[in-house]
N, C-alpha and C positions, 0 to 999 in steps of 0.2 A: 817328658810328656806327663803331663797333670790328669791326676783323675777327676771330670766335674760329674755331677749325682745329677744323674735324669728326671728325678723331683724338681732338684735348683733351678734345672734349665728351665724345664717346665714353667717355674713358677717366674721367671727371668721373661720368658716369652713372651706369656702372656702379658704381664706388666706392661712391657715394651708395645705392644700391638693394641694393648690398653690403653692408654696415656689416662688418668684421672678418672672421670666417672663414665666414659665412653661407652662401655659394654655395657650396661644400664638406658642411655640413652638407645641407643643402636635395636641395642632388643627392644625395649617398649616404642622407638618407633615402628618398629616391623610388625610388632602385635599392633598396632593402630591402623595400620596399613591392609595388616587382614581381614581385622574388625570391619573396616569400611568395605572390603570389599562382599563380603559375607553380605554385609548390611544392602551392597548394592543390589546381590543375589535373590537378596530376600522380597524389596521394592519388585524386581522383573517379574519373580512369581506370584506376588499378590495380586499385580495390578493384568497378570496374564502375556507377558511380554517375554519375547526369547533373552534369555541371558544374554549379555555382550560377552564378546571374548573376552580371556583374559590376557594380559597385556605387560607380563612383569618388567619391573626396571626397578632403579637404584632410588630407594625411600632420601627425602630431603636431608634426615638425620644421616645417613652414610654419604650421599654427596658433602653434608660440611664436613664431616669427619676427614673424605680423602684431601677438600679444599686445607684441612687445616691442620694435616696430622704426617699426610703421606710420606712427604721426602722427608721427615726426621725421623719419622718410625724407618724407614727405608734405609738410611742410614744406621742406626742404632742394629738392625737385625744386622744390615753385612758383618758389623763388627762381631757379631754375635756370633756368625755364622765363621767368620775367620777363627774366633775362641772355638768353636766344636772341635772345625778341622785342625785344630794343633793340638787338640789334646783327645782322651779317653771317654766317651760317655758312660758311668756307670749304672745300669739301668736300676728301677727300684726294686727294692729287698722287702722291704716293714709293710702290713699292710698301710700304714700312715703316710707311706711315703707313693704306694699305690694307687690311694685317694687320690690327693691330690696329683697326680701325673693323669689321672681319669678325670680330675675335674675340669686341668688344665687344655687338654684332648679334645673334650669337649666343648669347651669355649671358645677354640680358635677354629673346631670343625663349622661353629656358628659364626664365625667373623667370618670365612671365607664364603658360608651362604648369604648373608648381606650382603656381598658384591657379585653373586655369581650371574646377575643379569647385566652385566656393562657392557657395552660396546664400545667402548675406548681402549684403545690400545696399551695406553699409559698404567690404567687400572685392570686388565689384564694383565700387566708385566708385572705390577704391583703385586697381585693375587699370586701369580705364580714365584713370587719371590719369599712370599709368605707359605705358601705348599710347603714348596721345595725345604724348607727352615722344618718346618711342622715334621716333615718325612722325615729329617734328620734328627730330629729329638724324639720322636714318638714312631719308626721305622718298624719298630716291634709290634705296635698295637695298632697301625692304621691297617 
């Protein structure tokens, strides 16, 4: 049984659930999404009109993401997820290596809130496939 460094995972993870510039994309569409809505907020009260409800669901930038990312990021995590179960996680020691497991923590706790308005099932399973991973590498700090 192999000792892997809960930083590496960490930094392993997020790559994987990353693919390229995705975390970028992902967030600046979500901030667009809220800007507008703000924006819509703001139209109702000037013009003296009840707010509309709000209405959340899954920004276009994460619908292409799951169209074009899902099943091989989904892949890529099991394997992931079999390398944890065989071997030792050693959690971090350095504060260097504490950063980054915080930074990492936090980026995947923002990828699961990009999708946490789905109604699809598929992207539920997805999500909870990604939790459950997150719980096992960062068990200590969620």
């Amino acid at each position: 049984m192999a000792k892997l460094r809960q930083s590496e995972l960490a930094s392993e993870f997020a790559t994987i659930i990353f693919p390229k510039d995705t975390h970028a994309k992902l967030m600046n569409d979500q901030l667009d999404y809220i800007s507008k809505v703000w924006k819509g907020i703001g139209k109702s009260v000037e013009k003296n009109k009840p707010i509309e409800e709000f209405n959340p669901g899954l920004t276009k930038e994460a619908k292409k993401y799951l169209k074009k990312y899902s099943k091989t990021v989904t892949l890529q995590v099991v394997n992931l997820r079999n390398k944890i179960q065989a071997n030792e996680i050693v959690p971090a020691k350095t504060e260097e290596e504490n950063l980054t497991v915080e930074r990492h923590d936090a980026q995947i706790e923002a990828f699961l809130n990009y999708f946490k308005y789905t109604e699809d099932e598929s992207t539920k399973a997805f999500c909870s496939l990604i939790k459950d991973t997150w719980q096992m590498i960062f068990g200590d700090r969620i």
